[in-house]
BAFI-3210 file (N, C-alpha, C; in Angstrom, 3 decimals, decimal comma, padded with zeros to 6 digits):
// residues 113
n [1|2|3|4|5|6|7|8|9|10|11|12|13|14|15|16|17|18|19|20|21|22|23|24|25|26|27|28|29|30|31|32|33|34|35|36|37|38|39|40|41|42|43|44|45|46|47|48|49|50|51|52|53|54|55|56|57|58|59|60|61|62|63|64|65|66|67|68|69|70|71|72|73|74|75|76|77|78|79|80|81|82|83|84|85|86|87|88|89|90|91|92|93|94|95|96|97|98|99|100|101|102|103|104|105|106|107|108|109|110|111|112|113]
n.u [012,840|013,844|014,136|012,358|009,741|011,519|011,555|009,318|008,924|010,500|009,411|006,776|008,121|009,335|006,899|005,724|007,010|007,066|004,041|003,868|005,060|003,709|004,314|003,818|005,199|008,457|011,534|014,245|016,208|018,540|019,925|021,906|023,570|024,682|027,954|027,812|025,024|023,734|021,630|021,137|022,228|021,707|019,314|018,104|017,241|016,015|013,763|012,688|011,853|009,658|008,333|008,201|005,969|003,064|003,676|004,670|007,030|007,890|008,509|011,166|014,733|017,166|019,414|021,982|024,183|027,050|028,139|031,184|032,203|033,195|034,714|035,790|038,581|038,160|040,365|042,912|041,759|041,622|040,442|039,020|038,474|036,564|034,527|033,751|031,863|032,744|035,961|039,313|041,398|043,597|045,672|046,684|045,596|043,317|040,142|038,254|036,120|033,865|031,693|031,271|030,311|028,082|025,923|023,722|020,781|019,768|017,997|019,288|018,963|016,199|014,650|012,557|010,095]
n.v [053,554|054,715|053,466|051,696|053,535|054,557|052,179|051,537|053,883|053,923|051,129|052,322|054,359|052,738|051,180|052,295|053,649|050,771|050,398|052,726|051,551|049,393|046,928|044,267|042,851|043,311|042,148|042,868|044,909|048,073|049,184|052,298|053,187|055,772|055,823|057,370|058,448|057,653|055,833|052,191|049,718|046,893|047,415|048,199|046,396|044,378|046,009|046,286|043,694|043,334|045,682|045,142|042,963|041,490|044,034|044,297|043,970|041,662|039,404|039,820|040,413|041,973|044,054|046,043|048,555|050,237|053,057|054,803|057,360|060,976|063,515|067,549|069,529|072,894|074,672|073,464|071,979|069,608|066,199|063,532|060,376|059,888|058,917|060,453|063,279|065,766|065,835|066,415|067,626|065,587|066,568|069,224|069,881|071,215|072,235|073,210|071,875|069,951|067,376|065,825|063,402|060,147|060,549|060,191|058,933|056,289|054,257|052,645|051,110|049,432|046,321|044,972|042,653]
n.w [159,648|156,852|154,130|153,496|152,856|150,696|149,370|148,104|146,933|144,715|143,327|142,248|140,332|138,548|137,820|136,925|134,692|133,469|132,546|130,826|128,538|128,257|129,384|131,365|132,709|135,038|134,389|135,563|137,572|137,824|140,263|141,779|144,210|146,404|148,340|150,294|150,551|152,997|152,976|153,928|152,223|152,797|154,017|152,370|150,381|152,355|152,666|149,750|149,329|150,519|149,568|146,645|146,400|144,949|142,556|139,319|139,718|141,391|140,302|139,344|138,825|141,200|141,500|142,954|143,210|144,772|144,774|145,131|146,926|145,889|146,382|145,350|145,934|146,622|146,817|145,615|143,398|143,509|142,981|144,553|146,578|149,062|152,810|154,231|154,844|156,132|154,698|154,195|152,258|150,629|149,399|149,321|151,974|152,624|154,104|152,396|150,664|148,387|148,244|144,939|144,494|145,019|146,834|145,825|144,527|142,124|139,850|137,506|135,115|133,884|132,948|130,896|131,124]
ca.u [013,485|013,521|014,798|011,347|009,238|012,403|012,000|007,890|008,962|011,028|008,171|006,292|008,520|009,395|005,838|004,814|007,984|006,418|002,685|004,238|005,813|002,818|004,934|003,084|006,202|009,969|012,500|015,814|016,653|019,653|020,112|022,996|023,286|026,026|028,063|027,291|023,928|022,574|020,759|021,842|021,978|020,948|018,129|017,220|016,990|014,959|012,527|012,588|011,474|008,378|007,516|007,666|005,012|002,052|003,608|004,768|008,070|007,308|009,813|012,285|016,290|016,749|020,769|022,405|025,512|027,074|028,811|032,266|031,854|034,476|035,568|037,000|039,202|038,405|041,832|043,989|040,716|042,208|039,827|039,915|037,523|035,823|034,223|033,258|031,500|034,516|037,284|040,090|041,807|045,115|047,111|046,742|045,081|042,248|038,839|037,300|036,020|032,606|031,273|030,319|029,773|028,071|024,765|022,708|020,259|019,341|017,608|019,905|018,454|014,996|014,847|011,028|009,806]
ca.v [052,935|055,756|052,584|051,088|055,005|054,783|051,464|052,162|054,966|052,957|050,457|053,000|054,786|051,334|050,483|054,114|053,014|049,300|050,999|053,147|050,548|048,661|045,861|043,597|042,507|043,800|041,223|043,409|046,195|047,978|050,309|052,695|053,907|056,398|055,318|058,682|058,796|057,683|054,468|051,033|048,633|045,669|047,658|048,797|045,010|044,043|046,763|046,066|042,590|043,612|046,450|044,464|042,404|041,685|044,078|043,992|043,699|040,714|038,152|040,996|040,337|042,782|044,511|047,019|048,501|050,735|054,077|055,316|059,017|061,386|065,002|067,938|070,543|074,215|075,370|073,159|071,149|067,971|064,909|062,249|059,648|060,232|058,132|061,187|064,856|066,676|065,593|067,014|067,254|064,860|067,038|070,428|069,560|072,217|071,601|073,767|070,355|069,530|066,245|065,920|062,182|059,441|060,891|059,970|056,985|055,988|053,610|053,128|050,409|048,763|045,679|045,011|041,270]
ca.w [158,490|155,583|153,177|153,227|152,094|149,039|147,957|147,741|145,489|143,458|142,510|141,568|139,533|137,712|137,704|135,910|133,309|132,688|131,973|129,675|127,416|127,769|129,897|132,243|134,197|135,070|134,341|136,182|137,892|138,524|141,415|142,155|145,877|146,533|149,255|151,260|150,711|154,109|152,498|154,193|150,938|153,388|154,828|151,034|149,903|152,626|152,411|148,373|149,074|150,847|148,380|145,219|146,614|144,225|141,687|138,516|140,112|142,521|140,000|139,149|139,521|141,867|141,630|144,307|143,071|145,573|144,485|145,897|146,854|145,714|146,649|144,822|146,360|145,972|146,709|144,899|142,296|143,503|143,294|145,623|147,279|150,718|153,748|155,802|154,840|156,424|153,890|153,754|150,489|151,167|148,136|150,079|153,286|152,764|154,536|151,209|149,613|148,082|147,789|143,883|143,749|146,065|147,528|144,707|144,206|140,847|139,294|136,446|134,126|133,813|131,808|130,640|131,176]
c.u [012,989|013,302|013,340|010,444|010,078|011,825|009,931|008,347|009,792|010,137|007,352|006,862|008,470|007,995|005,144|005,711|007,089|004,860|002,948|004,780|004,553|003,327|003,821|004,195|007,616|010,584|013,919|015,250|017,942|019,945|021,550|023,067|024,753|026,390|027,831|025,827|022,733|021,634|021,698|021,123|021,175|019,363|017,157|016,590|016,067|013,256|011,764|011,439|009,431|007,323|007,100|006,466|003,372|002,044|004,013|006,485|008,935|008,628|010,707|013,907|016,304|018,951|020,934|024,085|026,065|028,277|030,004|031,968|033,667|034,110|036,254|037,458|038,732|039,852|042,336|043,094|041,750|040,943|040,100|038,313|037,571|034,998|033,121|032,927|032,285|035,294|038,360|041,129|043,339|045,973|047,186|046,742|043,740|040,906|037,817|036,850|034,633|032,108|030,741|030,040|029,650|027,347|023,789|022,105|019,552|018,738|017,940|019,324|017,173|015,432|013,052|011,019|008,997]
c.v [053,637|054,640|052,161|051,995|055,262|053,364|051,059|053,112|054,651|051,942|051,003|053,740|053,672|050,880|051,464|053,816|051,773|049,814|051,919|052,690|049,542|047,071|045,271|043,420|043,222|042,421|041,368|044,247|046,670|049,012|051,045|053,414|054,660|055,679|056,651|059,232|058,404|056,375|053,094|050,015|047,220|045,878|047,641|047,083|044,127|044,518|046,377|044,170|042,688|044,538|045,716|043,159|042,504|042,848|043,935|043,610|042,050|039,569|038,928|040,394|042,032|043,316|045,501|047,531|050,241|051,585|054,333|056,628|059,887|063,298|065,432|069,685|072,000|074,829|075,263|072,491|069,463|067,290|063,694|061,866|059,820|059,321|058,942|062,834|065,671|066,129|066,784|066,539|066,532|065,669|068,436|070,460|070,696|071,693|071,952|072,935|069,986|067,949|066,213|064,551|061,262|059,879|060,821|058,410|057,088|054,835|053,247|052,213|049,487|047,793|044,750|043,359|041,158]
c.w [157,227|154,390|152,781|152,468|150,357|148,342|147,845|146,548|144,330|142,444|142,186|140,329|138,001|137,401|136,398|133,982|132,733|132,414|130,768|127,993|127,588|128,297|131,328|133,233|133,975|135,424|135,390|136,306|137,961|139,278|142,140|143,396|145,828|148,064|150,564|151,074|151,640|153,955|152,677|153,005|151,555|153,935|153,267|150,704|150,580|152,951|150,937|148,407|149,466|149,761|146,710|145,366|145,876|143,131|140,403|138,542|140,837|141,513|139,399|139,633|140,082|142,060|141,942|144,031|143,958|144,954|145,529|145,746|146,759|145,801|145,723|145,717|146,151|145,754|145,672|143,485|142,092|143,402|143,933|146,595|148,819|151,159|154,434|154,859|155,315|155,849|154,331|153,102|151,037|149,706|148,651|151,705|154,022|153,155|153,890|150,404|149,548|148,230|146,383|143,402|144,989|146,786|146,841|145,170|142,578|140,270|137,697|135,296|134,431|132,688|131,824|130,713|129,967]
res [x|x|x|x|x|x|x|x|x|x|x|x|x|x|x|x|x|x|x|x|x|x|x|x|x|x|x|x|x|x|x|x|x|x|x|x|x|x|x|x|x|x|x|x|x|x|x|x|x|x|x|x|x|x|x|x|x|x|x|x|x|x|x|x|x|x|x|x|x|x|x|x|x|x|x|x|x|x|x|x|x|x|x|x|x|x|x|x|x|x|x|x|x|x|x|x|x|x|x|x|x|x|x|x|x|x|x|x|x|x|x|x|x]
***
C-alpha cells in the first residue's frame, strides 16, 4: 500500500508549511489526485487518517478532489479526456497521444488553524 509512504509525505510537507508560518495546527486541506495517477482516493483517506495521528494535522478537514485526465493528439492537437494510457485520439484515431493532465498529486491549499 504505496498510499500510506504518500500520505506520510504529505504530513510532513504540511507540517514543514505550518512551522514556517509559525502555526501550531492545520485547520483544512485540499488534495488533488489525478485520476491516472495510480493513487486509490479510498486507500489515500484511510492511510491519511493514520498519518495525521498526533500531528499538527490530527483535527484537520481533510478534502480529496479527484482530477479527470486528459490527452492531446500529436497528429491532429485534439484534446480529449482519457480512462486508459493507450488513448486513442477519437477526432483522428491516432495512437500518437500524450497524457498532459491527471497523474499529478498536489496538495493544493493549506488553511492554517
Amino acid at each position: 500500500m504505496h498510499e500510506l509512504s504518500i500520505a506520510v509525505n504529505i504530513v510532513d510537507i504540511v507540517t514543514e508549511e505550518a512551522n514556517k508560518s509559525k502555526a501550531s495546527s492545520i485547520a483544512e486541506i485540499e488534495i488533488e489526485i489525478g485520476g491516472m495517477s495510480g493513487i486509490i482516493i479510498e486507500a489515500l483517506e484511510f492511510a491519511m487518517e493514520e498519518a495525521v495521528k498526533g500531528s499538527c494535522l490530527s483535527n484537520a478537514k481533510l478534502n480529496y478532489t479527484e482530477l479527470r485526465a486528459e490527452a492531446n493528439c500529436s497528429k491532429c492537437n485534439n484534446q480529449f479526456d482519457v480512462d486508459d494510457f493507450f488513448a486513442v485520439c477519437p477526432k483522428c484515431g491516432s495512437f500518437e497521444t500524450d497524457i498532459i493532465k491527471g497523474k499529478e498529486l498536489k496538495i493544493k491549499k493549506i488553511i492554517l488553524g
